[in-house]
C-alpha positions as CSV (number, residue, x, y, z in Angstrom):
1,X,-15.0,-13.2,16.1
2,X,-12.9,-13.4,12.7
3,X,-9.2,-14.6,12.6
4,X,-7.0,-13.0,11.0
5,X,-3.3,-13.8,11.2
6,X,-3.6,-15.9,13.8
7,X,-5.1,-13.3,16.0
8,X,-8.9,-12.9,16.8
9,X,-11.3,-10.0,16.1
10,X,-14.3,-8.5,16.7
11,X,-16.1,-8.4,13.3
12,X,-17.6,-5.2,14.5
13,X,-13.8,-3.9,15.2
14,X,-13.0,-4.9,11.8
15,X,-16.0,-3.2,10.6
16,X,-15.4,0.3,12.0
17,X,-11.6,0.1,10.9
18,X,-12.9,0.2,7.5
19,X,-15.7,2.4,7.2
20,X,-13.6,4.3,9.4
21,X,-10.7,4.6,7.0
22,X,-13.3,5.0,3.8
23,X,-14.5,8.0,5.3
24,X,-11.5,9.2,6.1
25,X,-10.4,9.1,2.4
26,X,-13.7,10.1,1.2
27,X,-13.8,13.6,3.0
28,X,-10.2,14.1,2.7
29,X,-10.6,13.8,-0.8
30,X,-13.6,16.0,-0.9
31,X,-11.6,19.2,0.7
32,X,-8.7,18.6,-1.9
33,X,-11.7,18.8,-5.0
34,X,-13.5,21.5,-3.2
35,X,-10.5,23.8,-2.7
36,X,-8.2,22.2,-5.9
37,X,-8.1,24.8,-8.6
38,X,-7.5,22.3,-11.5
39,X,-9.5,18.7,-10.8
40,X,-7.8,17.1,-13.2
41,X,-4.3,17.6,-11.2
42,X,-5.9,16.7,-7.9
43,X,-5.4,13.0,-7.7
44,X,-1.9,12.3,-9.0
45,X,-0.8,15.9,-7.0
46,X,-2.2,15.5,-4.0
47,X,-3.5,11.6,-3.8
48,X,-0.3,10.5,-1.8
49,X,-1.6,13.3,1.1
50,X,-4.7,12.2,1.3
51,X,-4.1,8.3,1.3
52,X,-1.0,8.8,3.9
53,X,-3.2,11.0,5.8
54,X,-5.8,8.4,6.3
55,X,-3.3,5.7,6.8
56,X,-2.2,7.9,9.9
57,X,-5.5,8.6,11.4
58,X,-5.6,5.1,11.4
59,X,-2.5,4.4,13.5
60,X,-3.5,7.4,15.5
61,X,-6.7,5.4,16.5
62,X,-5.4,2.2,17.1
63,X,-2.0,3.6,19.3
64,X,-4.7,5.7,21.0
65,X,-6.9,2.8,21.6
66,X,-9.9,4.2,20.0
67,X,-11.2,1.2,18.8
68,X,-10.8,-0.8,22.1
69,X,-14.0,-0.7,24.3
70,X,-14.6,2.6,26.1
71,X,-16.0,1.1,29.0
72,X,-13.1,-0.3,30.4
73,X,-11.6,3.2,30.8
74,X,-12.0,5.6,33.2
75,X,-13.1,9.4,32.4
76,X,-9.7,10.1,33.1
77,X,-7.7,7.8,30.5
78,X,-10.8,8.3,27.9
79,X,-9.5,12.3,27.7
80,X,-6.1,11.5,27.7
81,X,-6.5,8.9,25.0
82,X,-8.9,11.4,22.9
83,X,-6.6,14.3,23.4
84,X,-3.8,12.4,22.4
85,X,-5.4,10.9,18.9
86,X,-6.7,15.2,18.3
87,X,-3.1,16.3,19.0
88,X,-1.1,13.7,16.7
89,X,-4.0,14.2,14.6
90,X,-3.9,17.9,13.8
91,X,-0.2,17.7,13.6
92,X,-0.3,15.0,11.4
93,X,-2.7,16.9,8.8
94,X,-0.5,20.2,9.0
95,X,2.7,18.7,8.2
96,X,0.8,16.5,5.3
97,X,-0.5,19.2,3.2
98,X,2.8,21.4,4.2
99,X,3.8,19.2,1.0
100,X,1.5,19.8,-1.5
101,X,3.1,21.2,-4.8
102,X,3.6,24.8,-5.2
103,X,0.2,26.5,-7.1
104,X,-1.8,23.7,-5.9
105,X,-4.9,25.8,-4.7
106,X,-5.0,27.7,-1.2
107,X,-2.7,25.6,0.6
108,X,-3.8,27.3,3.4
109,X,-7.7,26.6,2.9
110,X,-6.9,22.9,2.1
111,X,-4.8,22.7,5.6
112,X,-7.4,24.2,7.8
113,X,-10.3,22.0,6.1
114,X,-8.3,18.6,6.8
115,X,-8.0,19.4,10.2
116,X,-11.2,20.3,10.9
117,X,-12.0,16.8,9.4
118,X,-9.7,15.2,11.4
119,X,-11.3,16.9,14.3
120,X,-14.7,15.9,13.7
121,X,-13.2,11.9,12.5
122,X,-11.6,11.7,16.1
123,X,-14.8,13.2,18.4
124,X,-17.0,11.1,16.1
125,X,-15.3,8.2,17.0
126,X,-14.4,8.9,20.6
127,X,-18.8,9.6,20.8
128,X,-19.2,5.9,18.9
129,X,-16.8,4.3,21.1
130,X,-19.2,4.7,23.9
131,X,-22.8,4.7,22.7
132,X,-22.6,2.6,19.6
133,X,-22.8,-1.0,21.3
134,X,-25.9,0.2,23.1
135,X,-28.0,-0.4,19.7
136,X,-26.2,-3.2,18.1
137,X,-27.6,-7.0,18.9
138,X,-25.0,-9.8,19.2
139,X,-24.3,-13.4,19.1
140,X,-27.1,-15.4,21.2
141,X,-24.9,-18.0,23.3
142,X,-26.0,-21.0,25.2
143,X,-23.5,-22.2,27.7
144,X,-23.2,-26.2,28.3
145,X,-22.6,-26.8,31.5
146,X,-23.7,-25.2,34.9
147,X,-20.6,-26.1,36.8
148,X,-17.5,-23.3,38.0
149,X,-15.9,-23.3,34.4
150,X,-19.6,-22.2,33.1
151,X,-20.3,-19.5,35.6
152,X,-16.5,-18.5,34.7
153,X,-17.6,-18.5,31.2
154,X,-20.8,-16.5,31.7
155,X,-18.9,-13.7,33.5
156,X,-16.0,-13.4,31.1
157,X,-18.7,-13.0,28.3
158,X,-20.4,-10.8,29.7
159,X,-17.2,-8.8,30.6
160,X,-15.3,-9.5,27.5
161,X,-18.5,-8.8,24.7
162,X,-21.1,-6.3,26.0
163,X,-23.0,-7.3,22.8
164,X,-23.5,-11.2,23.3
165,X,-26.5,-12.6,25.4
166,X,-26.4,-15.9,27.5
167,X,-29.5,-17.4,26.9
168,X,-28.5,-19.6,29.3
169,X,-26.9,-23.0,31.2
170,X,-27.7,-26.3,29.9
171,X,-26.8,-28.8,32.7
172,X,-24.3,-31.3,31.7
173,X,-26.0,-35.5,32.7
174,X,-23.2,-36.2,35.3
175,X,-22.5,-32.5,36.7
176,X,-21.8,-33.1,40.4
177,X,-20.6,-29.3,41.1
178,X,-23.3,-26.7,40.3
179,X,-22.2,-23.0,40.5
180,X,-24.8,-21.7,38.1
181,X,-27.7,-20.5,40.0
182,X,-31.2,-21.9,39.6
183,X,-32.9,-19.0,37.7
184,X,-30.5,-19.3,35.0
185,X,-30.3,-22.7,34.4
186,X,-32.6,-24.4,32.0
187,X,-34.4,-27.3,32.5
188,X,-33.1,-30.0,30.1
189,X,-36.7,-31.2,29.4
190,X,-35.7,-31.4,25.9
191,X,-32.6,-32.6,23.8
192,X,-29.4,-30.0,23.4
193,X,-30.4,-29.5,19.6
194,X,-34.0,-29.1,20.5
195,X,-33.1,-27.0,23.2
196,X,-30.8,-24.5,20.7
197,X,-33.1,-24.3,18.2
198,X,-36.1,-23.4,20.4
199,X,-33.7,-20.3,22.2
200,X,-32.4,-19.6,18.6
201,X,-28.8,-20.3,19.4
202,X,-26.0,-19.0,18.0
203,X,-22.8,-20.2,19.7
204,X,-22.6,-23.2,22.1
205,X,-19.4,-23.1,24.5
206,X,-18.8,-26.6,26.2
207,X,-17.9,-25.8,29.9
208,X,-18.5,-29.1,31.3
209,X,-16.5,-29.6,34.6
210,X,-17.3,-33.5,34.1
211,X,-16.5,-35.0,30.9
212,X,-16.3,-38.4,31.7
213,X,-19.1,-41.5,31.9
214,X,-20.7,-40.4,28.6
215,X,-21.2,-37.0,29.8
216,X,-20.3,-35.3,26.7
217,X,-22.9,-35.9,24.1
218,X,-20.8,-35.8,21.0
219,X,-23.7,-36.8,19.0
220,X,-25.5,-33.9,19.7
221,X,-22.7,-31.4,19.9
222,X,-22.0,-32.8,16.1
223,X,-25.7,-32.3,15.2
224,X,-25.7,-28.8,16.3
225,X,-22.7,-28.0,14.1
226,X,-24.8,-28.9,11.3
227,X,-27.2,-27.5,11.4
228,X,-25.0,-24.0,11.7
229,X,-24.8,-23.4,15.4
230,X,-21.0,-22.2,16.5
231,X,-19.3,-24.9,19.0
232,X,-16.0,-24.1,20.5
233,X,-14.8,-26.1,24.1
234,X,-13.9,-23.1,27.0
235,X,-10.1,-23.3,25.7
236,X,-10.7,-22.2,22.5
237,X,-13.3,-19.9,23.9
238,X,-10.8,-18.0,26.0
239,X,-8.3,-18.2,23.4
240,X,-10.6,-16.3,20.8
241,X,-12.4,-14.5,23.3
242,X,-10.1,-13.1,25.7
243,X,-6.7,-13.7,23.7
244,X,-5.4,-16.4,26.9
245,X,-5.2,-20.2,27.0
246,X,-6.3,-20.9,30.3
247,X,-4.0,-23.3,32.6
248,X,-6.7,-24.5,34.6
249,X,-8.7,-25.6,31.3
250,X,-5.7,-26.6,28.3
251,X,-4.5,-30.1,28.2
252,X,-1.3,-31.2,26.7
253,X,-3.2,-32.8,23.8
254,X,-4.8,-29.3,23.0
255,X,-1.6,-28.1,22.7
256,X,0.5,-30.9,20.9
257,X,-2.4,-31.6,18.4
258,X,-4.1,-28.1,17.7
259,X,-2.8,-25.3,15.6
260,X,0.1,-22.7,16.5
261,X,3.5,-23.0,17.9
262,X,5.5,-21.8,14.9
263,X,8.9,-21.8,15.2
264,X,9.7,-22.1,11.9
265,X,13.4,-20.7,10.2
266,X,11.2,-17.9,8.1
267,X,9.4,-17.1,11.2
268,X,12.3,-16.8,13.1
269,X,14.3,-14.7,10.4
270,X,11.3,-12.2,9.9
271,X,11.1,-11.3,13.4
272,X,14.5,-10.8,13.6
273,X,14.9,-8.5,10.8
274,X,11.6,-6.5,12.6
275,X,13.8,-6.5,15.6
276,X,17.1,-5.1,14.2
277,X,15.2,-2.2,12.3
278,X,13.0,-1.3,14.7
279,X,15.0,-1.5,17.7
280,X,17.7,0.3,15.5
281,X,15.1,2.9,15.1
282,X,13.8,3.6,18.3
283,X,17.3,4.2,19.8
284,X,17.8,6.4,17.4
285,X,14.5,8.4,18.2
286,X,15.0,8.0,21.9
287,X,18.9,9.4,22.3
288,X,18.2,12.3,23.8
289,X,15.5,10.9,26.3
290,X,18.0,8.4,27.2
291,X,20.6,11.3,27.7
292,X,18.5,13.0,29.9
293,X,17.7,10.7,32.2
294,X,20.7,9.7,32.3
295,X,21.7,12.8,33.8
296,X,19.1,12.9,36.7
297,X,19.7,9.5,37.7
298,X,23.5,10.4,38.1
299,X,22.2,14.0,39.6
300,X,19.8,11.8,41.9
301,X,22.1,9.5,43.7
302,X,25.4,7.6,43.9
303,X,25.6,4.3,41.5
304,X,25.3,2.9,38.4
305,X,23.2,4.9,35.7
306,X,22.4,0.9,34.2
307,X,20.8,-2.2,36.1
308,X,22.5,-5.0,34.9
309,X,20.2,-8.3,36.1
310,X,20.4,-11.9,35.3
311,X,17.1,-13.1,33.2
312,X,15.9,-16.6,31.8
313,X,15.8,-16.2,27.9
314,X,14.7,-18.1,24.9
315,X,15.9,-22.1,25.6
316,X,16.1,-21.3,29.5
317,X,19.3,-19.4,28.6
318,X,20.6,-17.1,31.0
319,X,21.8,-13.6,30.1
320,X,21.8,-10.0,31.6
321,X,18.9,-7.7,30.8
322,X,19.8,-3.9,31.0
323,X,17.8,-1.4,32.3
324,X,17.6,2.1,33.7
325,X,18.3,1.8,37.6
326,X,15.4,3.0,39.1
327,X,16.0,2.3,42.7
328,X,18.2,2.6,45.4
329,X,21.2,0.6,45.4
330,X,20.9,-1.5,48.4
331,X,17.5,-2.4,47.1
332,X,18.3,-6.0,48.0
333,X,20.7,-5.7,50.8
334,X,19.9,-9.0,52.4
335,X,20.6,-10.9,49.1
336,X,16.8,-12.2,48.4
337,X,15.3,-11.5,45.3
338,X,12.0,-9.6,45.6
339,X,9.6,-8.5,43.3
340,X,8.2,-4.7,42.8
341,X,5.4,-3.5,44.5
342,X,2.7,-0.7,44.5
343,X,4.6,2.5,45.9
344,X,7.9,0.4,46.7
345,X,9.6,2.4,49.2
346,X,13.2,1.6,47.3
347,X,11.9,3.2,44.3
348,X,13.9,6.7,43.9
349,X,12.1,10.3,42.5
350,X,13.6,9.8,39.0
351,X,13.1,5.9,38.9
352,X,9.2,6.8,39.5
353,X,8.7,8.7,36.8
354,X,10.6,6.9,34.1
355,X,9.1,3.4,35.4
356,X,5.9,5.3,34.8
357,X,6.5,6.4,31.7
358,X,8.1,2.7,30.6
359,X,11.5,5.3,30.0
360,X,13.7,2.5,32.5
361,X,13.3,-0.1,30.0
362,X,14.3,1.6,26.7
363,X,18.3,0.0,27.2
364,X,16.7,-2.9,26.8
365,X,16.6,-2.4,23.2
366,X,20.4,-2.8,23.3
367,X,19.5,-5.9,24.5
368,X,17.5,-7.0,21.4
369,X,20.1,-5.6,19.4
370,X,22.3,-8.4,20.7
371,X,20.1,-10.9,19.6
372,X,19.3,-11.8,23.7
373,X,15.8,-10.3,23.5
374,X,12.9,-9.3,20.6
375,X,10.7,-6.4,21.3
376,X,8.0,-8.5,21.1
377,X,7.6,-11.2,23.4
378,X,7.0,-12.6,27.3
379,X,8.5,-10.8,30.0
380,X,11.6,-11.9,31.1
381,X,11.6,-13.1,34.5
382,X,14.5,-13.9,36.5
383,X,15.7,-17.4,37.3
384,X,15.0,-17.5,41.0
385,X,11.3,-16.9,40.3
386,X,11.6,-18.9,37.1
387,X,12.5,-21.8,38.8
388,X,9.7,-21.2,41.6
389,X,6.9,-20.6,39.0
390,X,8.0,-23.6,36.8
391,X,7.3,-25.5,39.9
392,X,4.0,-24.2,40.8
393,X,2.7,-23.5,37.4
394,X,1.9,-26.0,35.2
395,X,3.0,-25.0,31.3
396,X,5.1,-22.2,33.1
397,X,8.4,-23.2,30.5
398,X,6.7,-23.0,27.3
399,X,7.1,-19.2,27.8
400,X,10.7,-19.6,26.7
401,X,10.4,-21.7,23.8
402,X,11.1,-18.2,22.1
403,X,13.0,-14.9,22.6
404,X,11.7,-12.7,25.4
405,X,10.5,-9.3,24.9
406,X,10.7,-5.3,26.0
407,X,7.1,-5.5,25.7
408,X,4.4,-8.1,25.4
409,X,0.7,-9.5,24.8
410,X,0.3,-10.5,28.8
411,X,2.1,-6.7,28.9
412,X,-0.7,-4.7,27.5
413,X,-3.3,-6.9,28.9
414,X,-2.4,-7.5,32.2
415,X,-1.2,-5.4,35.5
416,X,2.3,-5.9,36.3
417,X,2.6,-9.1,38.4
418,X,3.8,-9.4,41.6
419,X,2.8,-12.9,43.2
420,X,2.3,-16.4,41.7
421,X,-1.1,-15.8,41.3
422,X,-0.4,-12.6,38.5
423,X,2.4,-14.7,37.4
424,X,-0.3,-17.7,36.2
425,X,-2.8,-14.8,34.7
426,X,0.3,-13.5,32.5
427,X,1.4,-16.7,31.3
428,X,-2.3,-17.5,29.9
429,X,-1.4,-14.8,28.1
430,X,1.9,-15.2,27.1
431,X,0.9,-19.1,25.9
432,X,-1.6,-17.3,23.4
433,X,1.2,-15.5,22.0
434,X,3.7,-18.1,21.7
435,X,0.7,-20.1,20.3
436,X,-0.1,-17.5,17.9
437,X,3.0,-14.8,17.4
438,X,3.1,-13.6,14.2
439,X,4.3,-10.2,12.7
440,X,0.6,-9.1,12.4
441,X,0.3,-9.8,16.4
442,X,3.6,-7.8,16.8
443,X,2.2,-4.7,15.2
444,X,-0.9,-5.2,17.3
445,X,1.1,-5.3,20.6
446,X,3.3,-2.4,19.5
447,X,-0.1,-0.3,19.1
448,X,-1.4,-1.2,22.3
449,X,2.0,-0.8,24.2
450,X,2.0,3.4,23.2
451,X,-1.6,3.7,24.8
452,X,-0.2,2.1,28.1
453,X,2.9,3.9,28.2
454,X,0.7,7.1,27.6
455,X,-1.8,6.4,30.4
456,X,0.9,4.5,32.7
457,X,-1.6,1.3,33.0
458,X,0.3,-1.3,34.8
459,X,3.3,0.6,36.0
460,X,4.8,0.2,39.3
């Protein structure tokens, strides 16, 4: 995993964003030489096409989720998502070279050519997406511990990086809870160091249940460090592995004494500038979306077009999120709040489809507009849960330590919750993101949010 930004990444991810953009320029720029009819004119005439064009493909495969891994998907979402990067794609390379100077070459040649590269750029990495892992070799991990946190460790790997082997569980001395079973727990005949060198370790991950009574060997631990073997503890683990800080795992010392948490006034001013434009933007863009459903809701049924709703904000402020109303009226007749549910039967025709399609929460950008809300951020919840989850979850109010958002990291990663129990996975989450939020995380939430709206993961 590399950091950049704050944010974790798969040096293999990293590696086929490059090379993937390197190839884009290099056969974009060899259809401009092959079809230019003056060389020497190519690169200051049509350079900006070909650089912009690559830059696109780029943000094409990212929004798409083209260089997430294919084997989460189903055969349904992995043609949507590929049809989706071809489409933008092509129409991306036929506006492009629509402005390439007047006399530069056959314009007409030049246009066909780049989208037949883009074509074969997209299918080639739509093909890699699903067979390339198969012949790579990853990090070789040994897991300390053999207790529930390890076999939770073992299964997320496993899950989380197809190319990473568990060599194995090395008991902790003064495990009292085993989980790990028998045939994949060594046999600690031999010291920890010993032990890693002999499996040719990369990575150690201390998942000790017990770490009391000398049970962490901190000698040893320090020794494999040394001698270049990776050791992270199961919080930072998750945190770089699956993008969460655990509840069940993270102390209060972990948090006050690591890294992250930046509040900072430049922080703060950035992200609100990113909010003003953007959000300034996108209701712009989505006006005549917004007019239309407008329309059905009021052709639909009687009531408001908006769903005005009290939320907990940044500083446990209160203030009134606006949405699309996308249910019946009398939704909550007998006063009790009540979360959404798979097929909720108060759920109207029109409010399925634009909660599907994320189109109920686009007034919410009025909302960061006013400064209430960012469009990055957690979800904000409202205080009659907020004041059960704080209660019942421990680290529940850091969430609002900063501005919530119309969409999120636990957004794009998680199902939408509906009991306490989704509530604690989507605030492991959301901690990483306070943690770590930084402009660079932003743009990589945005990107993931368009494939989730286009596949209508999570929406209920």
């Amino acid at each position: 995993m590399i950091r950049m930004f704050n944010h974790y990444f798969h040096a293999w991810t990293l590696r086929r964003i490059v090379f993937d953009f390197l190839l884009s320029l290099a056969a974009l720029a060899g259809v401009i030489f092959v079809q230019a009819e003056h060389l020497t004119l190519a690169v200051p005439l049509a350079g900006p096409q070909v650089i912009s064009l690559a830059a696109g493909l780029f943000v094409i495969n990212s929004a798409s989720g083209l260089y997430q891994r294919a084997q989460e998907w189903s055969l349904s979402e992995s043609l949507l998502r590929s049809l989706l990067a071809l489409g933008l794609g092509l129409v991306l390379a036929y506006q492009i070279f629509d402005l390439l100077p007047v006399g530069f070459g056959n314009v007409d040649a030049i246009r066909i050519s780049a989208m037949l590269v883009i074509t074969a750029l997209i299918l080639r990495r739509v093909v890699l997406g699903y067979w390339a892992t198969k012949s790579r070799a990853g990090a070789r991990v040994l897991v300390f511990g053999a207790g529930p946190a390890a076999q939770m460790v073992g299964t997320t790997l496993r899950t989380a990086d197809p190319l990473a082997t568990v060599v194995g569980y090395f008991p902790g001395p003064n495990e009292k809870s085993i989980a790990v079973p028998e045939n994949e727990r060594l046999t600690p005949t031999q010291s920890l160091i010993q032990t890693a060198r002999a499996l040719e370790v990369d990575e150690i991950i201390v998942a000790l249940t017990e770490r009391r009574s000398g049970s962490m060997p901190l000698r040893e631990l320090l020794d494999c460090k040394l001698s270049g073997i990776r050791v992270f503890d199961i919080t930072t683990y998750f945190e770089r592995m699956l993008g969460q800080i655990r509840v069940d795992f993270v102390n209060a010392g972990w948090l006050i004494f690591g890294d992250g948490f930046n509040q900072g006034f430049y922080r703060t001013l950035v992200k609100r500038i990113f909010d003003i434009v953007c959000s300034s933007a996108l209701i712009l863009l989505a006006l005549p979306v917004m007019l239309v459903t407008t329309v059905l809701i009021k052709l639909e049924s009687k009531g408001p077009i908006f769903y005005r709703q009290e939320r907990v904000g940044a500083n446990s402020q209160v203030f009134k999120v606006t949405k699309f109303r996308s249910m019946r009226t009398d939704a909550e007749k007998d006063g009790k709040p009540q979360w959404a549910t798979k097929n909720d039967s108060r759920v109207t025709r029109v409010g399925n489809f634009i909660r599907k399609t994320r189109i109920d929460e686009l007034p919410q950008l009025f909302n960061v507009l006013a400064g209430d809300m960012s469009l990055v951020g957690p979800r904000p919840e409202r205080p009659f849960f907020v004041e059960q989850l704080t209660n019942e979850i421990p680290y529940y109010a850091v969430r609002h330590s900063i501005k919530p958002g119309v969409t999120g990291w636990a957004q794009v990663r998680y199902q939408y919750g509906s009991t306490v129990e989704d509530s604690q996975e989507k605030l492991q989450y959301d901690l990483y993101y306070v943690k770590n939020h930084s402009l660079f995380l932003d743009f990589v939430v945005l990107f993931e949010t368009v494939g989730v709206v286009l596949t209508g993961k999570g929406a209920r």
